[in-house]
N, C-alpha and C positions, 0 to 999 in steps of 0.2 A: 504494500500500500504506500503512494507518494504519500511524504512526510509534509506537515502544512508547515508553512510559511512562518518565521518568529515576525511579529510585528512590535513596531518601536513602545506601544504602551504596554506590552508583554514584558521586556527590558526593563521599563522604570516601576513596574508594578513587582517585578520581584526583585530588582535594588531595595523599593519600599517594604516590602516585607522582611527583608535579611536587615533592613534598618530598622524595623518596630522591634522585631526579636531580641534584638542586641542589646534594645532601649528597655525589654518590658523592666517595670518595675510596679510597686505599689504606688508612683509618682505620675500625675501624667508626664509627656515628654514634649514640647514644640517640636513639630516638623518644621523644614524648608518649605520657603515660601514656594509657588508655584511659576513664580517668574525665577525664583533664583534655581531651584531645581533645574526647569527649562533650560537657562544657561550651564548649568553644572555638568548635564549628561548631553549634551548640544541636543535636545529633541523640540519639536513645536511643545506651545504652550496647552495646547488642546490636546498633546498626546498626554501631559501629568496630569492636567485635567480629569479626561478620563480613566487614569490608574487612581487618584487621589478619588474618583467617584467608587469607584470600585471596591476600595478598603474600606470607604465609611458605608457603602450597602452591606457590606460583611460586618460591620459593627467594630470594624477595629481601629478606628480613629474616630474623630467627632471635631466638624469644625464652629467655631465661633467667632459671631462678625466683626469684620474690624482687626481681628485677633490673627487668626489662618488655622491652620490644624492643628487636634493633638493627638498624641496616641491615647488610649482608655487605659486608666487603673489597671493591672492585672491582680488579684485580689485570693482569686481559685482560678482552675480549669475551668472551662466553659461546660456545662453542664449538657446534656444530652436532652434535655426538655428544661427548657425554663420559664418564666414568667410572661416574656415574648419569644414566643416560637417561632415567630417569624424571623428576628433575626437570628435566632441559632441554625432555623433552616439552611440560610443562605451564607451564615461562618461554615457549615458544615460541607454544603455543596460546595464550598472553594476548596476546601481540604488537599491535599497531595492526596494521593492513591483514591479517593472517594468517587464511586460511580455515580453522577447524577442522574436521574430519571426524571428532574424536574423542571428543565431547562424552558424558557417559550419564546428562542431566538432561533427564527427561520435561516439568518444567513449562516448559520454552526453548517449548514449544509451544501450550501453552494453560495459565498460573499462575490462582491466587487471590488475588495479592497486592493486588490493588484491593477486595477486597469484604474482605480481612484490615485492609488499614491503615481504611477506611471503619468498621469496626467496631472498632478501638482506637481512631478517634477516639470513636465516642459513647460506649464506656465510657470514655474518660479524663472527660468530661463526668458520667457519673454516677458513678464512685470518686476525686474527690479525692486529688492528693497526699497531704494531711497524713492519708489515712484508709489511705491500700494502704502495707501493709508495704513497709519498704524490700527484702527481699530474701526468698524461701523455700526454702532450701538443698537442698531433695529437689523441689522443683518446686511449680507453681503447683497445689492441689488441686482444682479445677474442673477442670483438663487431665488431668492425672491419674485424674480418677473418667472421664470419656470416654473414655480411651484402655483403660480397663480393661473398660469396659464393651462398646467394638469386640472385643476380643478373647475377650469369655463369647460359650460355644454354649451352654453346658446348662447345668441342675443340677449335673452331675458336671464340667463342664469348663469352671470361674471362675475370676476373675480381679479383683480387690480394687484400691480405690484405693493400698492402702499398700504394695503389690507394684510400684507401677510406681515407676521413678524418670528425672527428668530432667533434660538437658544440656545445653550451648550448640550445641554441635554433637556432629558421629560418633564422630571421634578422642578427642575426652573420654569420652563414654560407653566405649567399645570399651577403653579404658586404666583407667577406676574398675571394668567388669567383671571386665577382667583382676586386678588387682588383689586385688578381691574375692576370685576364684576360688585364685588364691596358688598356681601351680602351675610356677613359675619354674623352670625346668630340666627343665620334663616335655613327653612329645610331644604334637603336636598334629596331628590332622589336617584337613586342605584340601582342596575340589575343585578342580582343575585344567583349565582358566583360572580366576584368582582374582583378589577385587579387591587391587589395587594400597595400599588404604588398609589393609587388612583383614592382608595379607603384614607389611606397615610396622609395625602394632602388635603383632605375634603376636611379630615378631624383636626389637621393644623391652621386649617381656614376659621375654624370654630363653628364648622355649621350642624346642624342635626342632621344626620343621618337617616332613612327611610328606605329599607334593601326591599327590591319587588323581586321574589324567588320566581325563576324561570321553571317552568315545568317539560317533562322531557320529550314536550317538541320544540321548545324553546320559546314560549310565548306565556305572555303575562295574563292574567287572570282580570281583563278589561272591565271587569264589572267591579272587582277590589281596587282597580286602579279609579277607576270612576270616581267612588263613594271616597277614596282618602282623598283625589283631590278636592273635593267638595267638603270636608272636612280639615284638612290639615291648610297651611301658607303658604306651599312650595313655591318655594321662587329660582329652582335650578334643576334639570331634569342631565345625568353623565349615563349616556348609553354608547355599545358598539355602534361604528356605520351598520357594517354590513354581518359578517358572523361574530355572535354572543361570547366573546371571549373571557373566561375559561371556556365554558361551556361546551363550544364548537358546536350550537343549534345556528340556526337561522329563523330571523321571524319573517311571517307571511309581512308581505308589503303595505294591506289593509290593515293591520296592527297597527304598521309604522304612522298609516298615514291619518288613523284616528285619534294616537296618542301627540301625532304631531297638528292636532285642529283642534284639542282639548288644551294644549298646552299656549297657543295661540289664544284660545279666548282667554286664557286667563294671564295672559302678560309673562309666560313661566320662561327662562332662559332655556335653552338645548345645548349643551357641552358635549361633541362627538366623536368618541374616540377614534382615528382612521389608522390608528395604527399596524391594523391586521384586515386596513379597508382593499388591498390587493389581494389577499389572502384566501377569499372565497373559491369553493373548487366551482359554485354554479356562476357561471355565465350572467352578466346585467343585473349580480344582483342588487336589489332597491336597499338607499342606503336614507337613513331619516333626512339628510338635506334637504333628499328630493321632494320634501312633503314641509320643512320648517319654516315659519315665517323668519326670512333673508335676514331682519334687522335683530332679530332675539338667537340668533345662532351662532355659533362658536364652533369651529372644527379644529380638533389638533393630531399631531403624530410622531411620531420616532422613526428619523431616516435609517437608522442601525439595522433595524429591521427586515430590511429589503437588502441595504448596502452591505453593513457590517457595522464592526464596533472601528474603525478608521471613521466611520461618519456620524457620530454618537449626535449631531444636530438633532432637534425637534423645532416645529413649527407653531403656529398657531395664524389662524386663519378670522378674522373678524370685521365687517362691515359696518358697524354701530360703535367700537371702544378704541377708536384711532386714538384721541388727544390724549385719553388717559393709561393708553400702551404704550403712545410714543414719550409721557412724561415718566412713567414706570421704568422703562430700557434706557433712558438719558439717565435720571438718579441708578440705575444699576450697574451702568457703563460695563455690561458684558464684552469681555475681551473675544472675540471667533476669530479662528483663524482666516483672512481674508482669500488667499491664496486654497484653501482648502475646499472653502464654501464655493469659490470658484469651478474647482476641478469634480464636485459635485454636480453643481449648474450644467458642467460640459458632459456628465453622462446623462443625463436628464434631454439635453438639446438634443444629443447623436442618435437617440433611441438605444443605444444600450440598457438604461435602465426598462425597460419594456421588453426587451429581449431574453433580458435576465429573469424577468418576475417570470415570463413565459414557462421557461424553465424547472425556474424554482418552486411553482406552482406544481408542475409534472413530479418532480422530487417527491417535496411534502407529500404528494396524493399516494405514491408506491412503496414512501417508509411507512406512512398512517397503515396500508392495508399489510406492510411487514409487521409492524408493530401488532396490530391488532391479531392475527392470525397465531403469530407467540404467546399470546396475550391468551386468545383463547385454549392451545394447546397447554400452556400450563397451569393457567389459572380460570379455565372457564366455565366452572362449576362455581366457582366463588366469588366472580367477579363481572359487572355489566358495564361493559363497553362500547356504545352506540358508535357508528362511524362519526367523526367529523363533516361536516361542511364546510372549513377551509382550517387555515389557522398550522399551528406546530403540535398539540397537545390533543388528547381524549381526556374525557371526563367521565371517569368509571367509578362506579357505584357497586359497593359491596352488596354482595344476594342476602345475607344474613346477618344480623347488628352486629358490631363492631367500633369498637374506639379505633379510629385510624390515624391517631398519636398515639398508639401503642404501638401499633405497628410499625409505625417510623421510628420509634424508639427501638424496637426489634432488629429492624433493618439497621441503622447505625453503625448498631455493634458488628455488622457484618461486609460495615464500607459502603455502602449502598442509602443514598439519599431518593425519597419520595416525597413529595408536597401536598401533606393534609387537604382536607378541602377546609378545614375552619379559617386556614389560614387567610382563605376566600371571602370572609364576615365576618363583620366586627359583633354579631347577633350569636356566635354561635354556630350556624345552619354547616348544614353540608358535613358531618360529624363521621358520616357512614363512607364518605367520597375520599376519591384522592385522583390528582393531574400528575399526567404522565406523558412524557415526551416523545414525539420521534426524532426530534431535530438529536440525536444522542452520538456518543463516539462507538461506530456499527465495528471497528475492528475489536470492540471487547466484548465480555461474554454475557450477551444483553439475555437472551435465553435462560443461563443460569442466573440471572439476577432475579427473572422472571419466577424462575421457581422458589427463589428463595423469597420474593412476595407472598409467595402462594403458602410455603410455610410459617411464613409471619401472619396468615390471616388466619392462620388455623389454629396457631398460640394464643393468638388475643383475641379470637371472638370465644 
């Protein structure tokens, strides 16, 4: 099997780890700043960027504003269940030797980070340092007018270069929209299963929470949706475009387009995740845009997703919060790499990136029915596994009760990481469930890991 590629934030992500090691103590430690790193290991700013992302989703730094990073106390060992499972989840799945199963990044399977970086070297050759801006606080405009331009249908349904704005990564965007929107104290609602990052910023916004559980065709219960809007103050509705991600349902287009004429009368925002809006295996499928009133709609996403972790950008797409997004990114003066954002724009232009989704589409569809067929040969008495409708993961439901944190505690011990479904609600819900990848590393012994699932569900139910 060809060996993958080291990439430059591979490098300073395990510089930074042999550096927290060395440091741990019962003290915290300051890291190097991100500009001064940058220059120490000669890499871009956006490559420690996203290593320095990376070690705080793992929980082993924490930064503070104004301040930079630090490492965390080491006090004990990291416990094998803790208080927040979600971050021991994802210290665990970074592990050395640790098989993850939980992964829900499409490009682990086929990126463009080689035809991205090839292309920021030759424009660094033809734009000059002393000639490219040091920095453009709302994003690179070449990037910008692309991204705007993917998301015009018509005449009547455009989308402007100065509507879009851009981030280093999710979490930034997902926290300047919030912001923007200024709805602190008000409710929100979520499909249930939910992303895990997406839960994280909504509780950091301070808004209430309100999870609408998906049933398993993937559609919401329109008659409970009715009666809470007519009872509750929602003033923010965060769903999938197009497949319900975790889930992997798709909802009927007449759901979408009900929920999106409900939320219209009643002045509600629409925040839409397009993250995994490529992602769908059916054809044209109806994503909520097509149905939300233009000036209460918000679309965002993660380019990493498609591209790779070289293009860790996210976007955000809005018609209505110009002055208060463009005063939001001037006071945040997000550093991007200019030259980066560029060689983005230029796979976007060539149709590469179209070419590649094509692809990467056909991938996903033949690991999901790899994955699943394993799935069933060793665990198919104990385990329900609907196929997906697009996306990287299944959403498999045990046949018979089970805590399935015991089972990832089971698995653990055995190297082998799995992703709760609680970890999917902050209510609770999904106790029976667990997400499971195909985006996986296929030269190891996904089969035997399988089985030893299937062991673990026999122990703890």
């Amino acid at each position: 099997m060809q060996r993958q590629p080291s990439f430059a934030y591979q490098a300073v992500y395990r510089y930074l780890s042999q550096w927290i090691d060395n440091a741990a103590s019962d003290q915290e430690q300051r890291l190097p700043s991100l500009r001064e790193l940058a220059l120490r290991l000669k890499v871009s700013l956006s490559t420690t960027k996203y290593a320095y992302a990376l070690l705080e989703d793992e929980g082993r730094i924490h930064s503070r504003p104004r301040q930079g990073y630090f490492t965390r106390a080491v006090a004990a060992p990291l416990p094998t269940a803790g208080a927040d499972l979600l971050d021991n989840l994802y210290a665990q799945a970074r592990q050395p030797g640790h098989l993850a199963l939980c992964s829900d990044a499409p490009a682990m399977l086929l990126s463009l980070e080689q035809p991205l970086l090839m292309t920021e070297r030759e424009l660094a050759r033809q734009y000059p340092r002393s000639q490219a801006p040091l920095y453009q606080p709302l994003g690179e405009q070449e990037l910008r007018s692309e991204l705007a331009r993917r998301y015009t249908r018509s005449s009547g349904d455009y989308w402007q270069a100065d509507q879009v704005y851009l981030g280093p990564d999710l979490r930034s965007v997902l926290e300047l929209a919030l912001q923007a929107l200024d709805l602190a104290g008000g409710v929100v609602l979520v499909e249930s299963p939910c992303s895990w990052a997406i839960l994280r910023q909504l509780r950091a916004a301070r808004l209430r929470i309100i999870e609408l559980p998906l049933d398993s065709a993937g559609r919401f219960d329109l008659q409970q949706v009715q009666a809470l809007l007519q009872r509750e103050p929602v003033r923010l509705a965060v769903f999938s475009s197009t497949v319900n991600i975790p889930h992997g349902s798709l909802m009927p287009a007449a759901d979408k387009q009900q929920l999106c004429r409900w939320f219209s009368e009643r002045g509600i925002w629409l925040l839409e995740n397009d993250s995994y809006g490529e992602f769908s295996f059916v054809p044209d499928a109806a994503r909520y845009r097509d149905f939300a009133d233009p000036e209460r709609l918000l679309v965002f996403a993660s380019l990493d997703k498609a591209i790779g972790a070289e293009a860790p950008f996210s976007y955000l797409l809005s018609r209505s919060l110009g002055p208060r997004m463009q005063r939001l990114l001037l006071e945040r003066s997000l550093r991007l790499s200019p030259i980066r954002q560029k060689a983005v724009a230029r796979l976007f232009s060539s149709g590469r990136v179209d070419q590649h989704l094509v692809k990467l589409r056909g991938l996903l569809r033949q690991r999901m029915q790899q994955l699943h067929l394993l799935l069933e040969q060793q665990a198919g008495g104990q385990l329900h596994a609907p196929l997906a409708a697009g996306g990287a993961t299944l959403w498999v439901e045990a046949r018979r009760p089970v805590q399935m944190t015991r089972v990832y505690e089971r698995l653990l011990a055995a190297g082998i990481v799995i992703a709760p479904g609680t970890v999917f609600s902050q209510q609770g819900l999904w106790q029976q469930h667990l997400r499971l990848s195909f985006t996986l590393d296929w030269s190891k012994d996904i089969q035997g890991a399988l089985g030893q699932l299937a062991q673990a569900l026999d122990q703890a139910s």
